[in-house]
C-alpha beads as a LAMMPS data file, in Angstrom:
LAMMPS data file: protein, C-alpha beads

227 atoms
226 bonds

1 atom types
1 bond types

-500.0 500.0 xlo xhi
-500.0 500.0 ylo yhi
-500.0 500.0 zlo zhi

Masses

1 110.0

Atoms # bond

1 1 1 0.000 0.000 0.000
2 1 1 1.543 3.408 -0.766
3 1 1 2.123 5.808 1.745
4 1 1 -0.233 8.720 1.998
5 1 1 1.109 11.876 3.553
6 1 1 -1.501 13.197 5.670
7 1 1 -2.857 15.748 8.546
8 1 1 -4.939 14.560 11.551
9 1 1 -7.478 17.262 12.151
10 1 1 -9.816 15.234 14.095
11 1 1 -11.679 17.445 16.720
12 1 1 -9.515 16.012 19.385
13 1 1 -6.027 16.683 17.872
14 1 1 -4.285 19.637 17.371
15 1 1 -4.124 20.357 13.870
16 1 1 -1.081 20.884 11.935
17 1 1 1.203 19.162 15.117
18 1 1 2.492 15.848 14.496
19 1 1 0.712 12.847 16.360
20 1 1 4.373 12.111 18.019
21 1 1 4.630 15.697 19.333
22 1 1 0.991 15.470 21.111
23 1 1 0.514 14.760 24.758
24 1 1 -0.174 11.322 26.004
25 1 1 -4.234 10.722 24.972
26 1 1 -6.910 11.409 27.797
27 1 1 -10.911 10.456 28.150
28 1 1 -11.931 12.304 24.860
29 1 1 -14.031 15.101 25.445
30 1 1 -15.798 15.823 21.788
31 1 1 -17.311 19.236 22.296
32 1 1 -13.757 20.600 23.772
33 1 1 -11.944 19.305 20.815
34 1 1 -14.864 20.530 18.389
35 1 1 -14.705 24.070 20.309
36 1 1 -10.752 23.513 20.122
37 1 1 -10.559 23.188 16.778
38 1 1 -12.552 25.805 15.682
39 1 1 -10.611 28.307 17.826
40 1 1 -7.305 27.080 15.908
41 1 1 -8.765 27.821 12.767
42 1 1 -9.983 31.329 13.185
43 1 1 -13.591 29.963 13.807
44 1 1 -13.991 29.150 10.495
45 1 1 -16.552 26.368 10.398
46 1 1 -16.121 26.298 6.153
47 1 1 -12.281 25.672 6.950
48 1 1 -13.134 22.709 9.685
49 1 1 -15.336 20.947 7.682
50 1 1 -13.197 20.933 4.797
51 1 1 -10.059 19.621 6.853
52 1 1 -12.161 16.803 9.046
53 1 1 -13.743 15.531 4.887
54 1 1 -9.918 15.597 4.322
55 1 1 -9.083 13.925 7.281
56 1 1 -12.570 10.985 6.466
57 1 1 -11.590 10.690 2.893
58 1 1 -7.924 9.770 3.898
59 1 1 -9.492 7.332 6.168
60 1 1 -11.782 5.605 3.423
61 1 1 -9.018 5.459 1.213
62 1 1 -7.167 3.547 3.420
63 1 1 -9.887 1.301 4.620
64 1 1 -10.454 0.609 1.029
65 1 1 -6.839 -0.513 -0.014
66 1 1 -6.950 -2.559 3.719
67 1 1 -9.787 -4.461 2.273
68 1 1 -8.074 -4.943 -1.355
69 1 1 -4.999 -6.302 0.164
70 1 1 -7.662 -8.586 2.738
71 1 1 -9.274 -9.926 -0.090
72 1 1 -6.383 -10.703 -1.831
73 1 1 -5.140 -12.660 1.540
74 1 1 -8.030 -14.628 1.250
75 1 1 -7.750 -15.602 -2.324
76 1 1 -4.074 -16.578 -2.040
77 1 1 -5.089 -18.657 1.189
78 1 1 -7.278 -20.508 -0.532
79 1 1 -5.410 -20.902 -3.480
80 1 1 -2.781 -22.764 -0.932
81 1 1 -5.838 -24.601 0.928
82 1 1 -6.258 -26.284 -2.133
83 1 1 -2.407 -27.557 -2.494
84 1 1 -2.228 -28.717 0.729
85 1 1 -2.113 -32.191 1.242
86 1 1 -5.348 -34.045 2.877
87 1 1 -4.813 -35.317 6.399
88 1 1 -2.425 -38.567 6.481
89 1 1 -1.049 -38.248 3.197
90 1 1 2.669 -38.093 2.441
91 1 1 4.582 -35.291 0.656
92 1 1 7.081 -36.435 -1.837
93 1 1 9.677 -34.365 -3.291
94 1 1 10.832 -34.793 -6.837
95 1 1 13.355 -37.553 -6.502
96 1 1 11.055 -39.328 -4.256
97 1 1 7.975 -38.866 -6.615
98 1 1 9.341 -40.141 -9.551
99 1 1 10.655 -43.744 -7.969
100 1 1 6.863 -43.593 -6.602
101 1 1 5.770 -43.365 -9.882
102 1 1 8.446 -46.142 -11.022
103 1 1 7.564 -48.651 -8.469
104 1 1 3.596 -47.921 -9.045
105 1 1 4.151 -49.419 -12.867
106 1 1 5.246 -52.093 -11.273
107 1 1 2.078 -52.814 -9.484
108 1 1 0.260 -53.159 -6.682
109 1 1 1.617 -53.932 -3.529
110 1 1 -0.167 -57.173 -2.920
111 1 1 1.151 -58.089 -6.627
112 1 1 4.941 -56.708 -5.744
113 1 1 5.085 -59.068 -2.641
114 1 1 3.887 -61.480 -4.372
115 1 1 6.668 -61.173 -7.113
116 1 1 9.407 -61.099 -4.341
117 1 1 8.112 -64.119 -3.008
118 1 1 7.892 -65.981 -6.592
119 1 1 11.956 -64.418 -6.518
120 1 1 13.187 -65.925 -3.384
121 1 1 11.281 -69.204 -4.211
122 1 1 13.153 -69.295 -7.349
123 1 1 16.366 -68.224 -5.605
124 1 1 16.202 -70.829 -3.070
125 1 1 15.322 -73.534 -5.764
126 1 1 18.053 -72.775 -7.778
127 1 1 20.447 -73.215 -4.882
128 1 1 19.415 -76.673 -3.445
129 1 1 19.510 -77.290 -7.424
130 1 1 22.936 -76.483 -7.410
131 1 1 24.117 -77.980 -3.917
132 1 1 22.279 -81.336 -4.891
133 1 1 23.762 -81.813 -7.782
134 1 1 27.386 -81.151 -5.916
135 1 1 26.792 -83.961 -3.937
136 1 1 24.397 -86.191 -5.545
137 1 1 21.797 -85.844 -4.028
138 1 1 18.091 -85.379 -5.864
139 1 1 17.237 -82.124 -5.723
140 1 1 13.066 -82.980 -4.992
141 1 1 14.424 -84.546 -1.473
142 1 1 16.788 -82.303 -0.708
143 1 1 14.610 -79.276 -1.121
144 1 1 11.774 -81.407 1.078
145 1 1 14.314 -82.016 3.980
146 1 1 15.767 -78.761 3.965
147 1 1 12.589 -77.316 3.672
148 1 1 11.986 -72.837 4.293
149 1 1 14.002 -72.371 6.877
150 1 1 17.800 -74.579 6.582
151 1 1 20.036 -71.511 5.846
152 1 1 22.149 -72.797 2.911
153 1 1 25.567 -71.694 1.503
154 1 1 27.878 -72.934 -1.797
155 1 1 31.441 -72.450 -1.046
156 1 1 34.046 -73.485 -3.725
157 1 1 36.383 -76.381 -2.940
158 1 1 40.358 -75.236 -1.990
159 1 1 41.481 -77.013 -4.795
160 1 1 38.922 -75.000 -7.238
161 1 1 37.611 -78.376 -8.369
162 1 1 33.595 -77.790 -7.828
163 1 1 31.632 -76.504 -4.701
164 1 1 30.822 -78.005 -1.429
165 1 1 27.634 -76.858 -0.011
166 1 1 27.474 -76.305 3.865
167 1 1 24.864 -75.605 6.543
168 1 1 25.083 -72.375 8.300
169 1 1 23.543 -72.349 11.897
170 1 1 24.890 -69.613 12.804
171 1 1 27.850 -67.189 13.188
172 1 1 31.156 -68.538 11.954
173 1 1 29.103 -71.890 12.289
174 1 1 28.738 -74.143 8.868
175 1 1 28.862 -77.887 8.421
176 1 1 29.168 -79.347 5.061
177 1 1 25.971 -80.432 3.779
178 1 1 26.863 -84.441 4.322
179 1 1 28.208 -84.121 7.668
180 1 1 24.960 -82.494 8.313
181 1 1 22.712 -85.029 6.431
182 1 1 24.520 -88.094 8.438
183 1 1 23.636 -86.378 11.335
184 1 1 20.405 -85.329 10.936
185 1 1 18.828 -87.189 8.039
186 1 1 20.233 -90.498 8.698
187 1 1 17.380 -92.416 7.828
188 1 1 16.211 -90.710 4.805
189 1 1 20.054 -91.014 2.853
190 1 1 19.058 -93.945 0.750
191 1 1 16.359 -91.266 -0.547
192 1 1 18.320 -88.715 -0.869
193 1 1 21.103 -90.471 -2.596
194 1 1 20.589 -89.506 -6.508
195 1 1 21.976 -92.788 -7.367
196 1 1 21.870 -95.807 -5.222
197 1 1 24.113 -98.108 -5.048
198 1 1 23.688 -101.606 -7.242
199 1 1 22.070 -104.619 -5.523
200 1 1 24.374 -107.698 -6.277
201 1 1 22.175 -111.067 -7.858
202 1 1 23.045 -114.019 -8.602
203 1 1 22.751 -115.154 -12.056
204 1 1 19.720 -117.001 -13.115
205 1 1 18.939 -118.975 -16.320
206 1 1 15.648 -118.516 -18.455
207 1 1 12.684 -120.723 -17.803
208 1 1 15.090 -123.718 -15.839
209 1 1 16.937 -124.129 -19.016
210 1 1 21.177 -125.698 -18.598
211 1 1 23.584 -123.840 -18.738
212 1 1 25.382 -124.743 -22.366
213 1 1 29.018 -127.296 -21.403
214 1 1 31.383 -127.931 -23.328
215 1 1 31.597 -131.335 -24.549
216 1 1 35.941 -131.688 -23.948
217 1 1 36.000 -129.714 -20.659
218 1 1 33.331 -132.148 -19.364
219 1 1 35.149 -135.285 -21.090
220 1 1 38.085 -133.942 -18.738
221 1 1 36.853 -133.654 -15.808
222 1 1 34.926 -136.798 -16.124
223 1 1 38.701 -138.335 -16.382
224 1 1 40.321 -136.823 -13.441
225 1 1 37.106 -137.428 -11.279
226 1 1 37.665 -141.470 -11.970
227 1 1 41.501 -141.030 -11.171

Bonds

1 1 1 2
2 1 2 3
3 1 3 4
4 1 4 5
5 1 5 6
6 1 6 7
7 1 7 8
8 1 8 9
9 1 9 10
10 1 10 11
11 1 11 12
12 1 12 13
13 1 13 14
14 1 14 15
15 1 15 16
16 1 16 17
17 1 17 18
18 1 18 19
19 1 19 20
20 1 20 21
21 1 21 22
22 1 22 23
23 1 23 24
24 1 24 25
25 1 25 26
26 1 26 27
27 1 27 28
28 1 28 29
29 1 29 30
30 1 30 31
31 1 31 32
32 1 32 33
33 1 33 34
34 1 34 35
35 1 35 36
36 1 36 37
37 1 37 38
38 1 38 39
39 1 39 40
40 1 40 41
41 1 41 42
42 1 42 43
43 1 43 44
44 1 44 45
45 1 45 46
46 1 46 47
47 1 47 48
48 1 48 49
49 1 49 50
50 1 50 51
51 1 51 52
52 1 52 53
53 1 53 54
54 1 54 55
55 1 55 56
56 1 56 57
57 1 57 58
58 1 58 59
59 1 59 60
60 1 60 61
61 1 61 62
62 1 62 63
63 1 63 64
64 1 64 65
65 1 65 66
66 1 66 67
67 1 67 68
68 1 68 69
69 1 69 70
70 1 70 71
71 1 71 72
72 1 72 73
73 1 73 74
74 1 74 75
75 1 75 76
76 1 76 77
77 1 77 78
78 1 78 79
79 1 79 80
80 1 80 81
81 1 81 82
82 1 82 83
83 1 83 84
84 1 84 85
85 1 85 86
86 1 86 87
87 1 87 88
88 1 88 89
89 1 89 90
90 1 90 91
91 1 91 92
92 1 92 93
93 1 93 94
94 1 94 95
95 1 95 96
96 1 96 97
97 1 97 98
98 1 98 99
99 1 99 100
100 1 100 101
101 1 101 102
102 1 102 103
103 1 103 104
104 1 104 105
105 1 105 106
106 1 106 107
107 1 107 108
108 1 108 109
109 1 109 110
110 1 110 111
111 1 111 112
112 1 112 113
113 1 113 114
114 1 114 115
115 1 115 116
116 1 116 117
117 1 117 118
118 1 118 119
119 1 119 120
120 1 120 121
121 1 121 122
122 1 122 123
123 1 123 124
124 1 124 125
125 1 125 126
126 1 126 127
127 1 127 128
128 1 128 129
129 1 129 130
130 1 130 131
131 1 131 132
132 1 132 133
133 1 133 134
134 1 134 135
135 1 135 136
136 1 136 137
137 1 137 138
138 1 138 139
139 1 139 140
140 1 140 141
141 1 141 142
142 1 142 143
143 1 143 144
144 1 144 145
145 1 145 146
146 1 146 147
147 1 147 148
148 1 148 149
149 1 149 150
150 1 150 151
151 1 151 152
152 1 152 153
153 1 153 154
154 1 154 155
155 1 155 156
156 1 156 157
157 1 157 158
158 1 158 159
159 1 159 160
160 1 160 161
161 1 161 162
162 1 162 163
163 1 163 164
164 1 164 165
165 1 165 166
166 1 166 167
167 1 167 168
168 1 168 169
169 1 169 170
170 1 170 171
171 1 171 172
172 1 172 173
173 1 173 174
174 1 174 175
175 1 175 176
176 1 176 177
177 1 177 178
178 1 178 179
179 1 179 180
180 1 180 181
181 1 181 182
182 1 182 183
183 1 183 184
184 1 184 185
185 1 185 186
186 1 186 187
187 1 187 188
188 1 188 189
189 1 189 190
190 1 190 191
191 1 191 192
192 1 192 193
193 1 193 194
194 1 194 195
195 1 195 196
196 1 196 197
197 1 197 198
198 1 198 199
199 1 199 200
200 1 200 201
201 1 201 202
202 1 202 203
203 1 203 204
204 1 204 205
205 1 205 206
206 1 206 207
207 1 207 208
208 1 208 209
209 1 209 210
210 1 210 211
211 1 211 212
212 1 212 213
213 1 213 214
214 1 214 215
215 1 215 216
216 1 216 217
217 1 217 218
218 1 218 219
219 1 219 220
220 1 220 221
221 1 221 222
222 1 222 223
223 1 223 224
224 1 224 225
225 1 225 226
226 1 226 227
């Protein structure tokens, strides 16, 4: 708001002396100032009417460009109600919107779990995969025995010749997987052997047929069972 340059000739003010030059203010006393005033200005009543419409228009003016600049307030204020966020929701910068935006073309939430789960499941097969196959076991067992929870670990061999899986349970604590099978899984190793070993039978001739002999090796041994 510019600054107007004004007089106060209210009744109750001396006119023409500056507000910070008056005496501290007293219980008003209209007719006084009234009388007051016209005695400062010669009793000219003509004169003090036209300085007190000077003084009210100065007033109005002021009042009016007040209640431009309150009006304005209240436009801007709700011009910023309306960006303000609603109550609970979260305020994201630039940086932070746009990997909001990223990670909403991803999905839902629901569907993003479920894709990290359907990860790790695929992690986790791919390992007792691996660590079955580096100690021949099947893979189908394996994964049934070691089940969610058996922490896992491949770990090449010192000579760099393959990988030797081993069980962590904890800290600085890992068995290698057969240590930990024969101690735990005892009775389930013929399972979770990939390849058992061969059972040994005797040989048996079709439908009770002989054996075929030959004629000169029997002739012999006829000979040197009579002897």
């Amino acid at each position: 708001m510019p600054f107007m340059q004004r007089r106060f000739y209210s009744p109750n003010s001396d006119a023409g002396t500056p507000p910070s030059a008056q005496p501290p203010a007293q219980a008003p006393d209209p007719q006084a100032g009234f009388e007051s005033l016209l005695s400062r200005n010669a009793n000219d009543a003509q004169r003090v009417a036209w300085l007190l419409y000077q003084e009210n228009h100065g007033y109005r003016e002021e009042t009016r460009q007040l209640r431009e600049q309150v009006q304005k307030a209240q436009v801007q204020a709700q011009q910023l109600q309306g960006q303000l966020p609603a109550d609970g929701s979260t305020v994201l910068n630039g940086e932070h919107a746009s990997a909001w935006t990223r990670y909403q073309e991803l999905g839902t939430p629901d569907e993003i779990a479920e894709l990290r789960r359907s990860h790790a499941a695929l992690q986790r097969g791919q390992l007792l995969g691996e660590a079955a196959r580096a100690h021949g076991y099947k893979a189908s067992v394996l994964s049934t025995l070691a089940g969610e929870t058996l922490t896992l670990e491949l770990r090449p061999n010192a000579d760099n010749n393959g990988q030797t899986a081993y069980v962590v349970t904890g800290e600085n604590q890992a068995t290698p997987l057969p240590e930990y099978a024969q101690a735990h899984w005892a009775d389930f190793l013929p399972a979770l052997a990939d390849k058992p070993a061969a059972v040994a039978f005797p040989r048996q001739t079709a439908g009770g047929k002989q054996p075929n002999v030959d004629p000169i090796q029997a002739e012999l041994n006829r000979r040197y069972q009579s002897k």
